[in-house]
mmCIF entry with sequence, helices, sheets and N, C-alpha, C, O atoms, coordinates in Angstrom:
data_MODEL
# 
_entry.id   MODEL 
# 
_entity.id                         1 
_entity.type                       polymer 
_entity.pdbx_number_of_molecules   1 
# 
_entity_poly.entity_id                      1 
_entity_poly.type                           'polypeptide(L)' 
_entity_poly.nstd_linkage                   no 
_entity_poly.nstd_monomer                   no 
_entity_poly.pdbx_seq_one_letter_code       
;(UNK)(UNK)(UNK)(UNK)(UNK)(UNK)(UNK)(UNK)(UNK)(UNK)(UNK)(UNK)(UNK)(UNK)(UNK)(UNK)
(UNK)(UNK)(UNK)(UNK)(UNK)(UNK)(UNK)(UNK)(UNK)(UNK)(UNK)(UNK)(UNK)(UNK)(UNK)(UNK)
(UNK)(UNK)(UNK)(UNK)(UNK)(UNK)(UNK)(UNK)(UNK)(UNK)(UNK)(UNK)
;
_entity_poly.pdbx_seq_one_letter_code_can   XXXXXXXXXXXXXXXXXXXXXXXXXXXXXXXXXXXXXXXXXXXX 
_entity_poly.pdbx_strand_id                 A 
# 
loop_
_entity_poly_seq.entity_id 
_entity_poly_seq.num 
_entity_poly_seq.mon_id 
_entity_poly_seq.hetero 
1 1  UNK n 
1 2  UNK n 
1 3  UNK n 
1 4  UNK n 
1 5  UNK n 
1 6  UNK n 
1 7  UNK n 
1 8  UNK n 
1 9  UNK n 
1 10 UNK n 
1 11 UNK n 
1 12 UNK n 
1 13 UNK n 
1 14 UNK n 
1 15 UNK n 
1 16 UNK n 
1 17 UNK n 
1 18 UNK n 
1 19 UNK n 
1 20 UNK n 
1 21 UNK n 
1 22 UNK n 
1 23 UNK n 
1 24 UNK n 
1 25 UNK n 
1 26 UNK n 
1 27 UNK n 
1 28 UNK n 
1 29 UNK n 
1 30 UNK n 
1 31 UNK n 
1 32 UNK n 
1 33 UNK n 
1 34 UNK n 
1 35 UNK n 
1 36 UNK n 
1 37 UNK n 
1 38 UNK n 
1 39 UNK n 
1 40 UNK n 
1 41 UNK n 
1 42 UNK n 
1 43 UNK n 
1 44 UNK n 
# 
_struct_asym.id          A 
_struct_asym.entity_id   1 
# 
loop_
_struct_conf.conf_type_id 
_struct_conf.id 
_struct_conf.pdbx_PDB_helix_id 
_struct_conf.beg_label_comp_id 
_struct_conf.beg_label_asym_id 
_struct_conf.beg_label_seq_id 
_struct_conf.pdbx_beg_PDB_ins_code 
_struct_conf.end_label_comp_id 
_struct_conf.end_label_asym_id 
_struct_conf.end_label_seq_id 
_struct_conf.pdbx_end_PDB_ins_code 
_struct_conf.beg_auth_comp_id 
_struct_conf.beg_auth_asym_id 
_struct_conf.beg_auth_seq_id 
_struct_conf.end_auth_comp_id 
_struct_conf.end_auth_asym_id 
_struct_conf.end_auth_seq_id 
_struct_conf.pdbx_PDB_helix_class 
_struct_conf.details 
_struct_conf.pdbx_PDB_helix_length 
HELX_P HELX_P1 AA1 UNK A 10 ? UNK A 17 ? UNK A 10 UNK A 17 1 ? 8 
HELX_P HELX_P2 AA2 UNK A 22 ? UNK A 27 ? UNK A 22 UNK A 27 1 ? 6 
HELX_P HELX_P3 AA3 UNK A 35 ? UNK A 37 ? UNK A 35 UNK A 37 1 ? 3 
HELX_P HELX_P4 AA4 UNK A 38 ? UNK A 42 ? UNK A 38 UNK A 42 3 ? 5 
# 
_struct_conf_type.id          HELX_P 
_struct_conf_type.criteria    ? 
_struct_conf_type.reference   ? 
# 
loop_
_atom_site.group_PDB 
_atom_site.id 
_atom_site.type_symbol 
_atom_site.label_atom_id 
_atom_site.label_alt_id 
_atom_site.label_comp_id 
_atom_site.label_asym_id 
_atom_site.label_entity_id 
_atom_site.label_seq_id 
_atom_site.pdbx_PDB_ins_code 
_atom_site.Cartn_x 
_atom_site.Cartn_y 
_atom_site.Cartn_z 
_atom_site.occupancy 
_atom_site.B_iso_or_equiv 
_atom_site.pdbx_formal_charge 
_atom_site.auth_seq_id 
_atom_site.auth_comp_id 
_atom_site.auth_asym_id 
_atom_site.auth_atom_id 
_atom_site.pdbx_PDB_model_num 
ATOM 1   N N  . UNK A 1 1  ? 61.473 22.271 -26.912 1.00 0.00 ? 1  UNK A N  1 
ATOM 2   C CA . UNK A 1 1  ? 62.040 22.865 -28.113 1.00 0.00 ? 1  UNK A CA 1 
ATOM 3   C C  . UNK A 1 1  ? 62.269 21.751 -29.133 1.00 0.00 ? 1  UNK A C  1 
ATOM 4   O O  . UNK A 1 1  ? 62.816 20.721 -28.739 1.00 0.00 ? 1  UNK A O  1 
ATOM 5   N N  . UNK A 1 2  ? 61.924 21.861 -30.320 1.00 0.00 ? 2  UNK A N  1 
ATOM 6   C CA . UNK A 1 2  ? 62.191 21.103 -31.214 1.00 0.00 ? 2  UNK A CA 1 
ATOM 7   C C  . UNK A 1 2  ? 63.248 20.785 -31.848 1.00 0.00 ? 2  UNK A C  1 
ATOM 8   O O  . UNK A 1 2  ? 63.745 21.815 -32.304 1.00 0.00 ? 2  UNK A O  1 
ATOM 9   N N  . UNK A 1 3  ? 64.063 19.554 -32.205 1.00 0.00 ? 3  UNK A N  1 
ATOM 10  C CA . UNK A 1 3  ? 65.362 19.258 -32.391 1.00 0.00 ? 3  UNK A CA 1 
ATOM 11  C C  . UNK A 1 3  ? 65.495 19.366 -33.995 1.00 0.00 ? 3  UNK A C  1 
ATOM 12  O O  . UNK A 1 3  ? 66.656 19.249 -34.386 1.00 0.00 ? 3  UNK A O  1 
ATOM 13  N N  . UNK A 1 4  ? 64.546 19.563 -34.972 1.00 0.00 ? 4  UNK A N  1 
ATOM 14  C CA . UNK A 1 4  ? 65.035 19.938 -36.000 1.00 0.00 ? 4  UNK A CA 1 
ATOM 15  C C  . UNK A 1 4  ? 63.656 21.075 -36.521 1.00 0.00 ? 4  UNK A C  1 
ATOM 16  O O  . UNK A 1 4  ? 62.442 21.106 -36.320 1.00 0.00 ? 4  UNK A O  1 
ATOM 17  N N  . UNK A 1 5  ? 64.507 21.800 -37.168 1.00 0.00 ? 5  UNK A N  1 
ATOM 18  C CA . UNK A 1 5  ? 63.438 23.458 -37.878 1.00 0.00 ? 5  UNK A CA 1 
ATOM 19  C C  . UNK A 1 5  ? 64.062 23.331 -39.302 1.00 0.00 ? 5  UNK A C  1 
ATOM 20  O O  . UNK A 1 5  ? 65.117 22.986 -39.834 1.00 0.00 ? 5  UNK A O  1 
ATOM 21  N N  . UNK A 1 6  ? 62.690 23.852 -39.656 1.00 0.00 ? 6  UNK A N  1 
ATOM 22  C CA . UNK A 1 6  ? 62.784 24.371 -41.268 1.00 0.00 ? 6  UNK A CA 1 
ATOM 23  C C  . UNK A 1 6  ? 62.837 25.990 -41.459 1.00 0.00 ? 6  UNK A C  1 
ATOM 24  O O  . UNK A 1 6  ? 62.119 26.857 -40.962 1.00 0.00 ? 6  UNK A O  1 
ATOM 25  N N  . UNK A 1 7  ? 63.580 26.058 -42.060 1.00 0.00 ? 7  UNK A N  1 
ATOM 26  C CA . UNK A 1 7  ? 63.642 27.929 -42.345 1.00 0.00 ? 7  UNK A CA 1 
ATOM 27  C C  . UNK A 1 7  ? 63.826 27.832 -43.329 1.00 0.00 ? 7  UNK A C  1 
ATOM 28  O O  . UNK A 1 7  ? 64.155 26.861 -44.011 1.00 0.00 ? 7  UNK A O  1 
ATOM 29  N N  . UNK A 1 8  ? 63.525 29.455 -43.687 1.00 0.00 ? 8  UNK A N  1 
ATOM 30  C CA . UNK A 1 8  ? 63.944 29.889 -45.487 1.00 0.00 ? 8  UNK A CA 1 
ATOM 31  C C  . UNK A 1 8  ? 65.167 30.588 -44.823 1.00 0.00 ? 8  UNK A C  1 
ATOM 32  O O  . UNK A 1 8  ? 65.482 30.418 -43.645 1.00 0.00 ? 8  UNK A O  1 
ATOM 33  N N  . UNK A 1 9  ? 65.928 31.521 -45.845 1.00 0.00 ? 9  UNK A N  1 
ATOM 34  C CA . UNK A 1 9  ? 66.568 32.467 -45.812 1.00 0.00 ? 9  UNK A CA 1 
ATOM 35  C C  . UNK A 1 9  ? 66.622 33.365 -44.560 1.00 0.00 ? 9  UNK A C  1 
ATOM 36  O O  . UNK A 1 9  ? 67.370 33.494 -43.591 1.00 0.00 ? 9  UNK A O  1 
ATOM 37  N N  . UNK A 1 10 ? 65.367 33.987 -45.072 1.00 0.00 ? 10 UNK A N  1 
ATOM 38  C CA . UNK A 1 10 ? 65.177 35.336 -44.615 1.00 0.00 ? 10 UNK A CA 1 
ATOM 39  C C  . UNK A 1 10 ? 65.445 35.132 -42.321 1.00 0.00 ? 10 UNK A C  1 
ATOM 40  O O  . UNK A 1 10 ? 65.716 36.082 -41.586 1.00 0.00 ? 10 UNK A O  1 
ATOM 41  N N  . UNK A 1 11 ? 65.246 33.706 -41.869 1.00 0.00 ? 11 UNK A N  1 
ATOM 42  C CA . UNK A 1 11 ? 65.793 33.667 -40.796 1.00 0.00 ? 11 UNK A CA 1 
ATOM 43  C C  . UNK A 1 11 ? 67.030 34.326 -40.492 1.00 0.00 ? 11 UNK A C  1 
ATOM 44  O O  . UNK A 1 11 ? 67.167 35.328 -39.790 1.00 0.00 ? 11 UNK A O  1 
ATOM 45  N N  . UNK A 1 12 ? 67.979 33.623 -41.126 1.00 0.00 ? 12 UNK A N  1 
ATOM 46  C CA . UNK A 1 12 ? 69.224 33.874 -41.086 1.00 0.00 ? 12 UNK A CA 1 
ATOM 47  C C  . UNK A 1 12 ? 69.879 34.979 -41.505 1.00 0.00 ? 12 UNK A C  1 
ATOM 48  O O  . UNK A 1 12 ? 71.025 35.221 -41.125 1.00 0.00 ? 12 UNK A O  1 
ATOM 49  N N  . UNK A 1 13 ? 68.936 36.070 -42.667 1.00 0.00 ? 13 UNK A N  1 
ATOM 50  C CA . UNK A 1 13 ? 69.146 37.528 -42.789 1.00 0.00 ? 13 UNK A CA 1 
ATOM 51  C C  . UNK A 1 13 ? 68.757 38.186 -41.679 1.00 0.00 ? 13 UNK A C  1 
ATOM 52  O O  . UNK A 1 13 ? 69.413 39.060 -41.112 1.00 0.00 ? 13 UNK A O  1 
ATOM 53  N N  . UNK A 1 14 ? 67.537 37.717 -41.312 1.00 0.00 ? 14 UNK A N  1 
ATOM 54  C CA . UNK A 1 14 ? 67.258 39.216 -40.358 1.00 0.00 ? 14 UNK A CA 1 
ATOM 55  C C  . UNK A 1 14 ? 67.844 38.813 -38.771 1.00 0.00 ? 14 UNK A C  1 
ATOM 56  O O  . UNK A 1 14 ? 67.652 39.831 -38.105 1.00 0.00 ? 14 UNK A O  1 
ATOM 57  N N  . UNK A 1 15 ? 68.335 37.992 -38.091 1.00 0.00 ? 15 UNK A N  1 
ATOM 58  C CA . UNK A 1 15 ? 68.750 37.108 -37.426 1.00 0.00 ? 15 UNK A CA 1 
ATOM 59  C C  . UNK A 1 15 ? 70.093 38.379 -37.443 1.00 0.00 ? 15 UNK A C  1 
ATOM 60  O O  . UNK A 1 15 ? 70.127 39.421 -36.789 1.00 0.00 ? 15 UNK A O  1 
ATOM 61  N N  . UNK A 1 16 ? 71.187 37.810 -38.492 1.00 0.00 ? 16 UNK A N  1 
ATOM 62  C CA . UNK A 1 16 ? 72.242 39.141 -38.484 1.00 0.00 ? 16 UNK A CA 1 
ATOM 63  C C  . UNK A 1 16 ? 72.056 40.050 -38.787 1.00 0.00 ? 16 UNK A C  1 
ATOM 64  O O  . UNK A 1 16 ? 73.147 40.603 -38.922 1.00 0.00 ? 16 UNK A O  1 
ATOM 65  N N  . UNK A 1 17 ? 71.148 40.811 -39.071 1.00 0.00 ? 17 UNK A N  1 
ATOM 66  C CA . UNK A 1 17 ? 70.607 42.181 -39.267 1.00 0.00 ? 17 UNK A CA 1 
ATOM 67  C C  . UNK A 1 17 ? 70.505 42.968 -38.095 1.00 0.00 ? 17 UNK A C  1 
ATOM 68  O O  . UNK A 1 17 ? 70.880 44.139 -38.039 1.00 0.00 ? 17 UNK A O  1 
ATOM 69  N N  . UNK A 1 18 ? 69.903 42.215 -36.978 1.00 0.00 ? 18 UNK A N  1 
ATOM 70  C CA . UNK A 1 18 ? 69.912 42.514 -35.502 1.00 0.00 ? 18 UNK A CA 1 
ATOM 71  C C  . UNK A 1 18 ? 70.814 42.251 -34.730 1.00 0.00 ? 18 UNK A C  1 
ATOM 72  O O  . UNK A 1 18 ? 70.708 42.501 -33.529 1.00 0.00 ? 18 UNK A O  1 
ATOM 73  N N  . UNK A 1 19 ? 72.485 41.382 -35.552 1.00 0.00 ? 19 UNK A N  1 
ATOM 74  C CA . UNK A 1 19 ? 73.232 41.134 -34.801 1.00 0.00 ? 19 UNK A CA 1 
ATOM 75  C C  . UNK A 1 19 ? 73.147 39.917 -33.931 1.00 0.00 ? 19 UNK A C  1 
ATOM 76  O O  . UNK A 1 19 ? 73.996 39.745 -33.057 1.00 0.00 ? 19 UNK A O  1 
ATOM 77  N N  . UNK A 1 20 ? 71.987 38.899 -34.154 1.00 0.00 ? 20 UNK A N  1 
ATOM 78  C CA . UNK A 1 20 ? 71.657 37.792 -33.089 1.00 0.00 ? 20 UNK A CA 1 
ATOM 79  C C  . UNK A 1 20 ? 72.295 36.269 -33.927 1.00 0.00 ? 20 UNK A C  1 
ATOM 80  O O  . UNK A 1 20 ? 72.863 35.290 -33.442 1.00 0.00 ? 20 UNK A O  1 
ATOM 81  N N  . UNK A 1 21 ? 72.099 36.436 -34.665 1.00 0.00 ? 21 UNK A N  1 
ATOM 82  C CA . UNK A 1 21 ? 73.024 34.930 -35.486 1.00 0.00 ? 21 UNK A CA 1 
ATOM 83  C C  . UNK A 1 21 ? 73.069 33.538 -34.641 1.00 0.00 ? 21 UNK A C  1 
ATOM 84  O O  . UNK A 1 21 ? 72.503 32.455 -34.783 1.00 0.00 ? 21 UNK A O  1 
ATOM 85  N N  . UNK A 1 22 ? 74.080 34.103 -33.613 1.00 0.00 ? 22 UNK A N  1 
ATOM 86  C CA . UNK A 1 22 ? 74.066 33.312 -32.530 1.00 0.00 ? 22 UNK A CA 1 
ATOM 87  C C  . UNK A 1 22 ? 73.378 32.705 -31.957 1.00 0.00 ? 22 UNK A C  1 
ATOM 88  O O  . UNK A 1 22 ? 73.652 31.536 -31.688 1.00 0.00 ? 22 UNK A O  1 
ATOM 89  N N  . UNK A 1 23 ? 72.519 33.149 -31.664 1.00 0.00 ? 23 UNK A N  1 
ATOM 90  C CA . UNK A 1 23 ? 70.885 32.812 -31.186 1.00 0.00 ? 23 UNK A CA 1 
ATOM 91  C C  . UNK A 1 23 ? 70.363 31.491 -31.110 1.00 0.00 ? 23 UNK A C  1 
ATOM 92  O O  . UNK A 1 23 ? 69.794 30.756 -30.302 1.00 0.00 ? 23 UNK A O  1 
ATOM 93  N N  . UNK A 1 24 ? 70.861 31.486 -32.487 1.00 0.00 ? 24 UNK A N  1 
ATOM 94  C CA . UNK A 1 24 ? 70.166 29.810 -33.472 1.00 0.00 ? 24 UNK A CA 1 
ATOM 95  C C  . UNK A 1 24 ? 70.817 29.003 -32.613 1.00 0.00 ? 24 UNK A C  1 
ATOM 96  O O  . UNK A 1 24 ? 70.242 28.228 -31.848 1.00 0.00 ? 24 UNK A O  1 
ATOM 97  N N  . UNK A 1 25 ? 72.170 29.160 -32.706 1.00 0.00 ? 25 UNK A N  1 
ATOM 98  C CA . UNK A 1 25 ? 73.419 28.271 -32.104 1.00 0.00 ? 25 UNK A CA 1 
ATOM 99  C C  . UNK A 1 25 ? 73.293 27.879 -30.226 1.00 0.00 ? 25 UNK A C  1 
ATOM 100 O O  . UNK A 1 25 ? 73.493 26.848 -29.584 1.00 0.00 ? 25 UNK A O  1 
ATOM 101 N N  . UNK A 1 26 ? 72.969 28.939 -29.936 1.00 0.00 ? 26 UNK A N  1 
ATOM 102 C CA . UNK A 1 26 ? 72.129 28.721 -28.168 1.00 0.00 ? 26 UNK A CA 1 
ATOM 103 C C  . UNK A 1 26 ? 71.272 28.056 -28.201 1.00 0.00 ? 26 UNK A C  1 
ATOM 104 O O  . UNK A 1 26 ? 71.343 27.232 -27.289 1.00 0.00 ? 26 UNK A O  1 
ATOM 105 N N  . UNK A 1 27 ? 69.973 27.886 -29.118 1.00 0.00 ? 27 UNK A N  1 
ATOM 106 C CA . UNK A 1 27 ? 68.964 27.752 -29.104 1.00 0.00 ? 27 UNK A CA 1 
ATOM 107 C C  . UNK A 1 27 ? 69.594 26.048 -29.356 1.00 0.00 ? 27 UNK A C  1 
ATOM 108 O O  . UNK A 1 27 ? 69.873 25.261 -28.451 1.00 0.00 ? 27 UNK A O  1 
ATOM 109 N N  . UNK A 1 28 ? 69.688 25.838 -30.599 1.00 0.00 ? 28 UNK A N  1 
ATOM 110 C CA . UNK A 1 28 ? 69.331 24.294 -31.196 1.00 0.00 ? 28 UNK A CA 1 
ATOM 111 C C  . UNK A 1 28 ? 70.820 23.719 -31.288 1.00 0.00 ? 28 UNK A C  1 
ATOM 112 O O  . UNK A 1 28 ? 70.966 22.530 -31.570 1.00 0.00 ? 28 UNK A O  1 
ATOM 113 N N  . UNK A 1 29 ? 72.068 24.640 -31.026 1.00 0.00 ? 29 UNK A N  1 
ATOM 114 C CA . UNK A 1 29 ? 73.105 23.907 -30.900 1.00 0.00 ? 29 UNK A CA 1 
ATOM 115 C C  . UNK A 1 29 ? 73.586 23.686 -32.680 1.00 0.00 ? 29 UNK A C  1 
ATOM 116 O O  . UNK A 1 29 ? 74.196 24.662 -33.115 1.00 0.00 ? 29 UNK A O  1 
ATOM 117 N N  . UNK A 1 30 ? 73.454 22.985 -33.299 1.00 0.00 ? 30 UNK A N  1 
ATOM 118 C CA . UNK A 1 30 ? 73.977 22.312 -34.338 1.00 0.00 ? 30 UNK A CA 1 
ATOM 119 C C  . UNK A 1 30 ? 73.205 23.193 -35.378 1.00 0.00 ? 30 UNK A C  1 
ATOM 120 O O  . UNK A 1 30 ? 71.981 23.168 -35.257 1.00 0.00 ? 30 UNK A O  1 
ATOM 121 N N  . UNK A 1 31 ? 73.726 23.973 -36.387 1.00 0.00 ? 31 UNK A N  1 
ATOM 122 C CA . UNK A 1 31 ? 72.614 24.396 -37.352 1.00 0.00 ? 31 UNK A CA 1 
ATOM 123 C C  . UNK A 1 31 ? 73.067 23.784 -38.984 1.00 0.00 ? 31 UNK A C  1 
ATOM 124 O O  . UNK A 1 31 ? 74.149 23.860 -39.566 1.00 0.00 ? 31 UNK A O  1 
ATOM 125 N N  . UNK A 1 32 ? 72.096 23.324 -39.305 1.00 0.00 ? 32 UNK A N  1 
ATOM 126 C CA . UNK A 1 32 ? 72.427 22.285 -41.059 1.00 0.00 ? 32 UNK A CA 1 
ATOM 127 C C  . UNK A 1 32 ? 71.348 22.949 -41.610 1.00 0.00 ? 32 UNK A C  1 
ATOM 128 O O  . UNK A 1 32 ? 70.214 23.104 -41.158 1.00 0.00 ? 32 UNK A O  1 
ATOM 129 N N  . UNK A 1 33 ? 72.241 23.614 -43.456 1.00 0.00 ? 33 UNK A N  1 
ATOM 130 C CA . UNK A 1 33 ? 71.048 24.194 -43.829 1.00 0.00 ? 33 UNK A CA 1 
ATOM 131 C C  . UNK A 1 33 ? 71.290 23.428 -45.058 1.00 0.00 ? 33 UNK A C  1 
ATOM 132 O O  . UNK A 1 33 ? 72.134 22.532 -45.078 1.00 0.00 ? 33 UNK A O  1 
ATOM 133 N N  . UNK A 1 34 ? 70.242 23.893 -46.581 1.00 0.00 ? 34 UNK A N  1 
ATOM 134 C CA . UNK A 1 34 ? 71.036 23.520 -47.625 1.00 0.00 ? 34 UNK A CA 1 
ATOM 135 C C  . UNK A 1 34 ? 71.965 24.535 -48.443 1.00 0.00 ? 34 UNK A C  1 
ATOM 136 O O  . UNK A 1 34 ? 72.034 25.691 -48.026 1.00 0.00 ? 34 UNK A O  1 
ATOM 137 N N  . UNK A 1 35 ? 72.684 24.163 -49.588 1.00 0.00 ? 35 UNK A N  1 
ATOM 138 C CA . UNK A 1 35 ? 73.234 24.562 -50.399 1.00 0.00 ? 35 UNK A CA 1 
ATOM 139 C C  . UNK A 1 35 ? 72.622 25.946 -50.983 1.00 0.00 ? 35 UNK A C  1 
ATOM 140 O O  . UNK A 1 35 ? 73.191 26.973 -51.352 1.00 0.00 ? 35 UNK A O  1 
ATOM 141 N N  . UNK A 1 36 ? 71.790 25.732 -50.949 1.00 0.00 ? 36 UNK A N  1 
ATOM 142 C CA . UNK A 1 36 ? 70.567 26.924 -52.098 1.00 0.00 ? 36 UNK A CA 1 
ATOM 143 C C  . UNK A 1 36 ? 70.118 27.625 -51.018 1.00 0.00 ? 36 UNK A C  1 
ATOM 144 O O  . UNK A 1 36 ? 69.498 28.645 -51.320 1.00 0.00 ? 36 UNK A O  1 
ATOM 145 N N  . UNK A 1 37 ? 70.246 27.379 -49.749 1.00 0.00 ? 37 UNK A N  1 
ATOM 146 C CA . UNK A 1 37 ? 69.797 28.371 -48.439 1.00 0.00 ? 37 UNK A CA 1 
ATOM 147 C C  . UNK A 1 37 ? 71.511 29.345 -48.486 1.00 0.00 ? 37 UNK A C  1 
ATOM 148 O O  . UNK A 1 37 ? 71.738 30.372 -49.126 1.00 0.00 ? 37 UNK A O  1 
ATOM 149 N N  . UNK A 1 38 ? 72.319 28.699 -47.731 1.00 0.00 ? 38 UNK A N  1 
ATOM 150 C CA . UNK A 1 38 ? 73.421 29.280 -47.896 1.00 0.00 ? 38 UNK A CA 1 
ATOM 151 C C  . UNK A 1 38 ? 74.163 29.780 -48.908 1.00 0.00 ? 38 UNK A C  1 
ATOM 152 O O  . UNK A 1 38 ? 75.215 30.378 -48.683 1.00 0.00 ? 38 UNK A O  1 
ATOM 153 N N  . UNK A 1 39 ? 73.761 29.615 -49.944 1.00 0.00 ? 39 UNK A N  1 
ATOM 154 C CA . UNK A 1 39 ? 74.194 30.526 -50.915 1.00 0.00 ? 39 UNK A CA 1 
ATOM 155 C C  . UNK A 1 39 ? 73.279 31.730 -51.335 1.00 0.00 ? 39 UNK A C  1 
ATOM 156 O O  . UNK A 1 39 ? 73.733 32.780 -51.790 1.00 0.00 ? 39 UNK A O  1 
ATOM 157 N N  . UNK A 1 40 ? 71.819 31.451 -51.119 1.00 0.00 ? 40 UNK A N  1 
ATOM 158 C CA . UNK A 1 40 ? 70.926 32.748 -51.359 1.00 0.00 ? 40 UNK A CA 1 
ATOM 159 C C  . UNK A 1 40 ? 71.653 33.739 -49.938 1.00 0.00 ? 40 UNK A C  1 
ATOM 160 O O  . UNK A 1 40 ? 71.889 34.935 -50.110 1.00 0.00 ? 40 UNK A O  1 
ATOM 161 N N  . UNK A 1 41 ? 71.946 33.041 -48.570 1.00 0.00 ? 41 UNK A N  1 
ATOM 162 C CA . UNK A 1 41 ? 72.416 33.853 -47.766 1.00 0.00 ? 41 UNK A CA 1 
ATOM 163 C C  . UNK A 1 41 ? 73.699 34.316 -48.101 1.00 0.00 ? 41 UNK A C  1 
ATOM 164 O O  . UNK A 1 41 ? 74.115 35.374 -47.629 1.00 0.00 ? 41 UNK A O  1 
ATOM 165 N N  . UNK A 1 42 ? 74.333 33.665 -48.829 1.00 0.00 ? 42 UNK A N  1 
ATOM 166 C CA . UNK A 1 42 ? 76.150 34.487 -49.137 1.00 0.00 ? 42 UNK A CA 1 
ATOM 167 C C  . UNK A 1 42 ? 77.024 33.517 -48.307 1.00 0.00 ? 42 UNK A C  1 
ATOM 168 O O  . UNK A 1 42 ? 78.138 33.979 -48.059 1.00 0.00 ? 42 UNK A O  1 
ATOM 169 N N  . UNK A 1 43 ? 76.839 32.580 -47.938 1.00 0.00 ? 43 UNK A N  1 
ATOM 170 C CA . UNK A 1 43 ? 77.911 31.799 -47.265 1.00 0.00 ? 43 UNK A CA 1 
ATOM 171 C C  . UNK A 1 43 ? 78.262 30.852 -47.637 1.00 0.00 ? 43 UNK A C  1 
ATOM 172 O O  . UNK A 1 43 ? 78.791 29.981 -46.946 1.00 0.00 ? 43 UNK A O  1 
ATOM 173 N N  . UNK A 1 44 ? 77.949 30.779 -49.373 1.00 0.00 ? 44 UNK A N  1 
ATOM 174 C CA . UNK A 1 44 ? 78.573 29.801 -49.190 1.00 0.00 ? 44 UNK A CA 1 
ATOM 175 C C  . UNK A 1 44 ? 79.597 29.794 -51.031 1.00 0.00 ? 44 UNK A C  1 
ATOM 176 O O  . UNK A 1 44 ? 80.402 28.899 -51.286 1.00 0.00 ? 44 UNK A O  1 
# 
């Protein structure tokens, strides 16, 4: 498994859309996005 990923958005929408969010956090442990990711997602 690879220790760092690139995503857009839409990971992290449809990710809680299905309720899995978490997922990421099992998977890779540590999740760092940017500013302009988390705010197109609402978190920030």
């Amino acid at each position: 498994m690879p220790k760092t990923i690139i995503s857009d958005t839409s990971c992290f929408i449809i990710l809680t859309n299905i309720g899995e969010l978490e997922l990421l956090h099992k998977v890779y442990g540590e999740i760092i996005t940017t500013i302009d990711i988390a705010t197109e997602y609402g978190d920030a």
